[in-house]
C-alpha positions as CSV (number, residue, x, y, z in Angstrom):
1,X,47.8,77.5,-23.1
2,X,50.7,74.6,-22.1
3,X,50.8,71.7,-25.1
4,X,49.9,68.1,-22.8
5,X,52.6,66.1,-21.7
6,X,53.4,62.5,-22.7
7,X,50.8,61.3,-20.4
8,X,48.1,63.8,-21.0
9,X,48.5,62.6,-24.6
10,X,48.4,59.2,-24.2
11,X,45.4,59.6,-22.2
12,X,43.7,61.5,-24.6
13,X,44.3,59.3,-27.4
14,X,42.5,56.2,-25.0
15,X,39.7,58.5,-24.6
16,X,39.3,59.6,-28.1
17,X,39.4,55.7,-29.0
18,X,36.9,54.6,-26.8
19,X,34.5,57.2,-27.7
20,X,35.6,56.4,-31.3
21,X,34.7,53.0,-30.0
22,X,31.5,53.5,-28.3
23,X,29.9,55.4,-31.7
24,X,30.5,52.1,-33.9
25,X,29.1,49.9,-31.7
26,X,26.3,52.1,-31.5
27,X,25.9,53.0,-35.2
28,X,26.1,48.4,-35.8
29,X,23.6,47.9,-33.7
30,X,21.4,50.5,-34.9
31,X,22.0,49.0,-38.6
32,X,21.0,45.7,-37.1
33,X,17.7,47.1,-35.6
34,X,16.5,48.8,-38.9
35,X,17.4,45.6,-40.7
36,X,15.5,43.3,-38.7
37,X,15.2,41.8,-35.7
38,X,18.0,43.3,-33.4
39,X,20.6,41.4,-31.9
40,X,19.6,42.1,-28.4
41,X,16.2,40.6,-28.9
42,X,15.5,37.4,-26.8
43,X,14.2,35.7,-29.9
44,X,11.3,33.4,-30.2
45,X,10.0,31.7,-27.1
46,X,11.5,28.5,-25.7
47,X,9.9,25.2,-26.7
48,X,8.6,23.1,-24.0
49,X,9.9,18.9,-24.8
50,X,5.8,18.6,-25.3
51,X,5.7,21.1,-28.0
52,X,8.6,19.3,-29.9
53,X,7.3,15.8,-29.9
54,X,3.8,17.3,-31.4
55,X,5.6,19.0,-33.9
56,X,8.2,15.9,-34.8
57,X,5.2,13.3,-34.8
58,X,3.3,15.6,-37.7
59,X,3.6,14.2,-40.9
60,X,6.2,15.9,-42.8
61,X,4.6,18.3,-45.8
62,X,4.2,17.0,-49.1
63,X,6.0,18.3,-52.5
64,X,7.7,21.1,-51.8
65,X,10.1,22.4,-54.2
66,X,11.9,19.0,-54.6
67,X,8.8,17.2,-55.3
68,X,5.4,17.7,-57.3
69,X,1.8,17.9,-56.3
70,X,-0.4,16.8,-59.0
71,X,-4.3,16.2,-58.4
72,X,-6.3,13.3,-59.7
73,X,-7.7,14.3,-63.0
74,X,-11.0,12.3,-62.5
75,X,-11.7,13.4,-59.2
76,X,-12.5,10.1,-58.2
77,X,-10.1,6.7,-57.3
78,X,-8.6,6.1,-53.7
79,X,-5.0,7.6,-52.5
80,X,-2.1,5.8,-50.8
81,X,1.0,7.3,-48.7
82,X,3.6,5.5,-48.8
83,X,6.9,6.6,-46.6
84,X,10.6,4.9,-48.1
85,X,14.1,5.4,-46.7
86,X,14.0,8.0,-49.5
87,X,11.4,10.3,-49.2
88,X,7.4,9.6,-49.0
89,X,5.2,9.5,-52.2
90,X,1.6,9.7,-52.4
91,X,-0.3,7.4,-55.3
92,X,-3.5,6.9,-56.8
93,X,-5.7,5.2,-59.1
94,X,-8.4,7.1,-61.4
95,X,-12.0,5.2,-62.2
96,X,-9.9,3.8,-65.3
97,X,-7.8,2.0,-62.6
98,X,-4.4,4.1,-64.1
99,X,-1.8,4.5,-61.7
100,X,-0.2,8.1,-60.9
101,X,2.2,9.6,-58.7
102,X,-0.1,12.9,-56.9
103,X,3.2,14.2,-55.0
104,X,6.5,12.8,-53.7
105,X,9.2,14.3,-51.2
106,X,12.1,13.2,-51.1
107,X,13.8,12.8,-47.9
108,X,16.9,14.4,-47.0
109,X,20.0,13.8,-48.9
110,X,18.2,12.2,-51.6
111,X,16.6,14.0,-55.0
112,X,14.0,12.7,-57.2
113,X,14.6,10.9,-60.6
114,X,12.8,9.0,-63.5
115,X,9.6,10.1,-62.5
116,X,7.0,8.7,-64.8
117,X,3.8,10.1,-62.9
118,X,0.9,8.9,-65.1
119,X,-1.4,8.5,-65.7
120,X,-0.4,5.4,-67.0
121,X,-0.7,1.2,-66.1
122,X,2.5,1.1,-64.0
123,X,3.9,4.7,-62.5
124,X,7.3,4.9,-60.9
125,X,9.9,7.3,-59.2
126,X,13.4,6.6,-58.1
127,X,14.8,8.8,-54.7
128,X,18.6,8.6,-55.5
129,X,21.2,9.4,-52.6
130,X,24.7,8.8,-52.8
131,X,24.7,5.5,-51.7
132,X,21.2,4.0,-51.7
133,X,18.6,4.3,-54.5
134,X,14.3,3.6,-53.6
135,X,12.6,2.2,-56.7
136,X,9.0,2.6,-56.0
137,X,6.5,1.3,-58.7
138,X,2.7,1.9,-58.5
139,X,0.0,-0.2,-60.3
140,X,-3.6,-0.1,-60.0
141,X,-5.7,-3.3,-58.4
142,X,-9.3,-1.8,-59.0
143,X,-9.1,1.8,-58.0
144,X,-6.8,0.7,-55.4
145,X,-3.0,1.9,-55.4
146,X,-0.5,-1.2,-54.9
147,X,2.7,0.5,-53.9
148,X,5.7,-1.5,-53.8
149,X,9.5,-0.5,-52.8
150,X,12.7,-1.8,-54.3
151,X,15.9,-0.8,-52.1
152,X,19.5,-0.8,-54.0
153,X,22.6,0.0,-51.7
């Protein structure tokens, strides 16, 4: 048998590389598959413009991992949502007309600070950003939740 010539070589090599190639991209996307979804999946379904102003006009979810959920201890007294620059909070007032914080959120870019939830005559929560901070203070007029908002910038 004759060894190849230069171009016989050369065009082995080119062969040997795409082959070489062909089995990686082959092998990735394999790997991708068994890992999850695969990378030539179309992916969820398109969103009609409809679909996206139903979903933006929900309320947003309360007291999630930045926040806290706590429930009214009496079971009785009326609830207020109240939504701030900084994040939304939700008050009540028991029968014994003491204020408490049942869940706050902050919005995004601001976190949660000096939370005094309650029970208690006067509760209050401060949503710090970088530049602004939300004072809100909650008292109790009957078993009615009077939420009001301070705004520093």
């Amino acid at each position: 048998m004759r060894s190849p010539t230069g171009r016989a070589r050369t065009a082995l090599a080119v062969l040997g590389w795409c082959c070489a190639a062909a089995l990686a991209v082959g092998v990735g996307l394999a790997a991708v598959s068994a890992l999850g979804r695969g990378i030539l999946d179309g992916g969820p379904p398109m969103t009609s413009p409809e679909q996206v102003r139903r979903e933006l006009a929900r309320p947003a979810p309360s007291a999630g991992g930045d926040g806290s959920e706590r429930p009214d201890p009496s079971g009785a007294g009326s609830t207020e949502v109240d939504r701030t620059p900084g994040g939304t909070v939700t008050a009540g007032c028991s029968e014994d007309e003491l204020a408490s914080l049942r869940s706050w959120s902050p919005a995004q870019g601001f976190r949660a600070g000096d939370v005094r939830d309650g029970p208690a005559e006067e509760a209050e929560l401060t949503f710090e950003s970088e530049e602004t901070e939300v004072e809100i203070t909650v008292v109790c007029d009957g078993t009615r939740p009077l939420v009001s908002t301070e705004i520093d910038r």
